[in-house]
Structure formats: structure tokens, C-alpha cells
Chimera marker file (.cmm) of the C-alpha trace (Angstrom):
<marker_set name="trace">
<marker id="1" x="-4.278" y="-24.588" z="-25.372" r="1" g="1" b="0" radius="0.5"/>
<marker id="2" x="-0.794" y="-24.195" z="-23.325" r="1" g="1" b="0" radius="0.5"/>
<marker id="3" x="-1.219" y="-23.625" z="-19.657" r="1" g="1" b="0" radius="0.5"/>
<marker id="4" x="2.087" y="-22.736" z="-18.172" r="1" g="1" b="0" radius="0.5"/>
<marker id="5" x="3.111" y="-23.911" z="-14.968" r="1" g="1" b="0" radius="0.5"/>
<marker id="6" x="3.369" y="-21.378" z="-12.131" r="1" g="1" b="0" radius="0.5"/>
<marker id="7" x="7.074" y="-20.366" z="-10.310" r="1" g="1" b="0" radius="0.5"/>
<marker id="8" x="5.675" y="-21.669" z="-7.013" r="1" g="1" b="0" radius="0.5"/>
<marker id="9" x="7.750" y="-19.739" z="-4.464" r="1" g="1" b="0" radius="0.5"/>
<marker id="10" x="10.581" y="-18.703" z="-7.129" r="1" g="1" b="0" radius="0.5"/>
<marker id="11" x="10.656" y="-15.496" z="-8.973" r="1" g="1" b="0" radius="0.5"/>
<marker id="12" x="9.596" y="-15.256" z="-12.663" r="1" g="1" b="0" radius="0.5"/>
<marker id="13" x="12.411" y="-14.312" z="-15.197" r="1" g="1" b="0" radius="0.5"/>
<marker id="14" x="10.799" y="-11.310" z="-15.906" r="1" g="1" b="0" radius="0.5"/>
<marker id="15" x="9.955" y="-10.743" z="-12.563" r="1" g="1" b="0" radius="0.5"/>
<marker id="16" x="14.370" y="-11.030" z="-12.003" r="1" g="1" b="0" radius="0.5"/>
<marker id="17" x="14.282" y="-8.268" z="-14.749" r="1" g="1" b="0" radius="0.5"/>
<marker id="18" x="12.127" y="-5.855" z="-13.232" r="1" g="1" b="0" radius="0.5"/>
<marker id="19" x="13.691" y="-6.521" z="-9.347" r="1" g="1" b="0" radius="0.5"/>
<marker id="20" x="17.169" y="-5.793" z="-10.925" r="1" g="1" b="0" radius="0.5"/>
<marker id="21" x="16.223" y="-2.755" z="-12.154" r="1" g="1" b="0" radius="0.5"/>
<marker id="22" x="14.218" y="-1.399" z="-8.879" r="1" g="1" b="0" radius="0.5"/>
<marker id="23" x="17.718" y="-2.635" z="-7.404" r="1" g="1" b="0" radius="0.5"/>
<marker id="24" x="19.656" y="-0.029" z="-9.227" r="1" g="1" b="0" radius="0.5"/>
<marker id="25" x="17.143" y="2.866" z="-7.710" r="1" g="1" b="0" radius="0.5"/>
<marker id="26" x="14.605" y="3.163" z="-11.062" r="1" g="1" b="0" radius="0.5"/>
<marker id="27" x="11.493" y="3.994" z="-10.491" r="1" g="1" b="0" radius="0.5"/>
<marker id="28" x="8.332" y="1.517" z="-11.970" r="1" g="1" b="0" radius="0.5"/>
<marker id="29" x="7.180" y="4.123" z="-14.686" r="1" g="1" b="0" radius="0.5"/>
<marker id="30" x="11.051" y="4.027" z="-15.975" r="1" g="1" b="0" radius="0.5"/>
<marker id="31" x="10.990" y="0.180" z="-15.256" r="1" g="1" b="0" radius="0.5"/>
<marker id="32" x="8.072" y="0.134" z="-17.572" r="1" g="1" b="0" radius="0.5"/>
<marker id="33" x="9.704" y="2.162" z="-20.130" r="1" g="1" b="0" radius="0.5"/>
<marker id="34" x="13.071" y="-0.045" z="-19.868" r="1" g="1" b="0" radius="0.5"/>
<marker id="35" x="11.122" y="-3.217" z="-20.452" r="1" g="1" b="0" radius="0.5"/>
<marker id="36" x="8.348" y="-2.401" z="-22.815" r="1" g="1" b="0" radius="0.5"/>
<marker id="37" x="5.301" y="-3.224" z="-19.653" r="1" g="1" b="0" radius="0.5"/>
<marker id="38" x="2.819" y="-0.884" z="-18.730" r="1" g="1" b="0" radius="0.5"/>
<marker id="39" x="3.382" y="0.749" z="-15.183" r="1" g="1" b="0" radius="0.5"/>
<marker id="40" x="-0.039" y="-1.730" z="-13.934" r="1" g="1" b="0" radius="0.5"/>
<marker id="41" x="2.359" y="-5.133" z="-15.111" r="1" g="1" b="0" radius="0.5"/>
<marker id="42" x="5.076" y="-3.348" z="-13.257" r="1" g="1" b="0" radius="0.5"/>
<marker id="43" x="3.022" y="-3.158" z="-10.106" r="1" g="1" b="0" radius="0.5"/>
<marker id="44" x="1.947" y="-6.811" z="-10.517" r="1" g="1" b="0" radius="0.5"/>
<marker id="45" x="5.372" y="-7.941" z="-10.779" r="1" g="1" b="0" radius="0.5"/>
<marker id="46" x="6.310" y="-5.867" z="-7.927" r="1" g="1" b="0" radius="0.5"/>
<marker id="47" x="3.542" y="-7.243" z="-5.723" r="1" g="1" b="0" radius="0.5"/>
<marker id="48" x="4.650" y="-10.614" z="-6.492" r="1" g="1" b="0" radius="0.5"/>
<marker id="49" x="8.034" y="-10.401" z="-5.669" r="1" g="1" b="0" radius="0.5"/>
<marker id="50" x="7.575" y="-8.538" z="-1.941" r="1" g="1" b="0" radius="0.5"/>
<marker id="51" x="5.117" y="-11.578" z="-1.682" r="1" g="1" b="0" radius="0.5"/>
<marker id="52" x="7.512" y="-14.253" z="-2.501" r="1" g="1" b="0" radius="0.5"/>
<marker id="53" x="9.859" y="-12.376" z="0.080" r="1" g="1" b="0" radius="0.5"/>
<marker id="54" x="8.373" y="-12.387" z="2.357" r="1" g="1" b="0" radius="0.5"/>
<marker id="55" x="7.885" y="-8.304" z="2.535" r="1" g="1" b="0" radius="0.5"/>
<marker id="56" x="5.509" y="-5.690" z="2.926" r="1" g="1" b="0" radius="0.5"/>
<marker id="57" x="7.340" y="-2.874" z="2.068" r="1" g="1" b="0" radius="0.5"/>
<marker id="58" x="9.753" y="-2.534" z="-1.002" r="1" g="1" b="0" radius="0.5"/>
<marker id="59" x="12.693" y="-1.006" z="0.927" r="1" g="1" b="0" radius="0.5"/>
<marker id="60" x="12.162" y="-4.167" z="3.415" r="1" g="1" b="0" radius="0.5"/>
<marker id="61" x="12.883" y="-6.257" z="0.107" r="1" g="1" b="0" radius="0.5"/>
<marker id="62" x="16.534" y="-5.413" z="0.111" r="1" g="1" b="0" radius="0.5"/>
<marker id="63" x="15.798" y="-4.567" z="-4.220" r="1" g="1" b="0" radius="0.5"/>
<link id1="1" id2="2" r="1" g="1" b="0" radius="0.2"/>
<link id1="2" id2="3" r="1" g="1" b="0" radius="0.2"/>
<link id1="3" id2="4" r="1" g="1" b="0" radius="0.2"/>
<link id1="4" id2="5" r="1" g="1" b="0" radius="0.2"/>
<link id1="5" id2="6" r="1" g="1" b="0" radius="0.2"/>
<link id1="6" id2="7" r="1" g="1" b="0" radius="0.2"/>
<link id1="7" id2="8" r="1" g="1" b="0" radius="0.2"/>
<link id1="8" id2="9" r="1" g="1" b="0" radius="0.2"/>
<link id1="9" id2="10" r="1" g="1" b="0" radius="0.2"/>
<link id1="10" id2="11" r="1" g="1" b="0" radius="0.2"/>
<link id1="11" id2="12" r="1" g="1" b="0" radius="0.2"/>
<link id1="12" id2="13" r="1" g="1" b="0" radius="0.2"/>
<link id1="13" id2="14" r="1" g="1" b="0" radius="0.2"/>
<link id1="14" id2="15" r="1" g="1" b="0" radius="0.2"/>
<link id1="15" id2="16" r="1" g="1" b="0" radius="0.2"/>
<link id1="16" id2="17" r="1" g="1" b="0" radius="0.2"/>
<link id1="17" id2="18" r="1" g="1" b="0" radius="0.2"/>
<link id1="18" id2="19" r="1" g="1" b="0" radius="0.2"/>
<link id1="19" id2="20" r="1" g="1" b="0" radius="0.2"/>
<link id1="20" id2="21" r="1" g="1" b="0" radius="0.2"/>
<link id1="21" id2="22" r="1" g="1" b="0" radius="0.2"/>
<link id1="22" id2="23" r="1" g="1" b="0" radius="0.2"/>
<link id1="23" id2="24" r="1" g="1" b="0" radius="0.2"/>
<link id1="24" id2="25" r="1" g="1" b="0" radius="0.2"/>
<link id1="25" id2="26" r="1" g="1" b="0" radius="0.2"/>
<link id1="26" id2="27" r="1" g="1" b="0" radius="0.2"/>
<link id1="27" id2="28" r="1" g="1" b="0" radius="0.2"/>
<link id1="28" id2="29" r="1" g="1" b="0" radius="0.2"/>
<link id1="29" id2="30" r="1" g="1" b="0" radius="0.2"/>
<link id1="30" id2="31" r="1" g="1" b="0" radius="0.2"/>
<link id1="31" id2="32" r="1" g="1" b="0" radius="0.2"/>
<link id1="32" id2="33" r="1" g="1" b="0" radius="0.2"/>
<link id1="33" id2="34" r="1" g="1" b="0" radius="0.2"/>
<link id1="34" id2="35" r="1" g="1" b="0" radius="0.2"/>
<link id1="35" id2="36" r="1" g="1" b="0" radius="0.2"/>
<link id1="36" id2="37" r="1" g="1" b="0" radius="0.2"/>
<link id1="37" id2="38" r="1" g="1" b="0" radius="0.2"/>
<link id1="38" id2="39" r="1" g="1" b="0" radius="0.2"/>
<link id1="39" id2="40" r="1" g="1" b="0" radius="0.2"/>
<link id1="40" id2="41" r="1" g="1" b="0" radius="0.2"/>
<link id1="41" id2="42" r="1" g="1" b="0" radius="0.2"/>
<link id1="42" id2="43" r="1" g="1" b="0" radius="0.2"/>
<link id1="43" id2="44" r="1" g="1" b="0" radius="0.2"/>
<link id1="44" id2="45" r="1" g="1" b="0" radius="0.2"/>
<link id1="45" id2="46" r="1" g="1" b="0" radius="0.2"/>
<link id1="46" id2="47" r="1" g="1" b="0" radius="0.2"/>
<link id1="47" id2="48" r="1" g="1" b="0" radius="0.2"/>
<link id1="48" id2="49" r="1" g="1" b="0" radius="0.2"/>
<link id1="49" id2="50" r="1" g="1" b="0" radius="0.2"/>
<link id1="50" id2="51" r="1" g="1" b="0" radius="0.2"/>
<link id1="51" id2="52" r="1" g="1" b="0" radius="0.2"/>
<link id1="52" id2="53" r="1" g="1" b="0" radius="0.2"/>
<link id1="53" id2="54" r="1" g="1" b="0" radius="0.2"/>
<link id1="54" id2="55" r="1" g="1" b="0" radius="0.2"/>
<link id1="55" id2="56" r="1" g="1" b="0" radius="0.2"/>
<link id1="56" id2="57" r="1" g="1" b="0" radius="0.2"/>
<link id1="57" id2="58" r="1" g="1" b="0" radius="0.2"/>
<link id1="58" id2="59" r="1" g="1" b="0" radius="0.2"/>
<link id1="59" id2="60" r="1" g="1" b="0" radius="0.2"/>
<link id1="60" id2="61" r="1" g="1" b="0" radius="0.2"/>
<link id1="61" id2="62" r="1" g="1" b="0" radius="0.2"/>
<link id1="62" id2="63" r="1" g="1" b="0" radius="0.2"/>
</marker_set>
């Protein structure tokens, strides 16, 4: 079995992906959409970003 390493205090790749399109205004259902995830992945990766930033709020994230 593979375990994978996590990104410590860095973002995922995907997790760049999904921040650069919540940058460009999209909501997460059309994030979702755009990358193939469900809307609940979306929401993870969302969660884990604000935490890595520091933020509570996404508009605090500066996305």
C-alpha cells in the first residue's frame, strides 16, 4: 500500500486548482462542475485552504 505524504502547511495542487477558480468569482457547485469533484470535495478543499491561511472567512482569504 502507498501512503502519500501530507502538504504540511502548503496547498495541494488540486487544492491551487480549485483556489484559482474561487479567485476568478465561481461559485463551488461550478468549481465542482469545472473540475469533475463533487460540491462535498469542493468544500473540503475549501476548508483546507482558509485553514492553511490562516482565515475564517473566504473573502478574508484574498481567493
Amino acid at each position: 500500500m502507498c501512503v502519500r505524504e501530507g502538504y504540511g502547511h502548503e496547498v495541494s495542487s488540486r487544492g491551487r486548482d480549485v483556489a484559482e477558480l474561487l479567485a476568478g468569482g465561481r461559485t463551488n457547485r461550478e468549481v465542482a462542475q469545472a473540475l469533475f469533484l463533487s460540491c462535498r470535495t469542493v468544500q473540503e478543499h475549501v476548508s483546507k485552504i482558509l485553514r492553511k491561511l490562516k482565515v475564517v472567512a473566504r473573502r478574508e482569504a484574498d481567493l
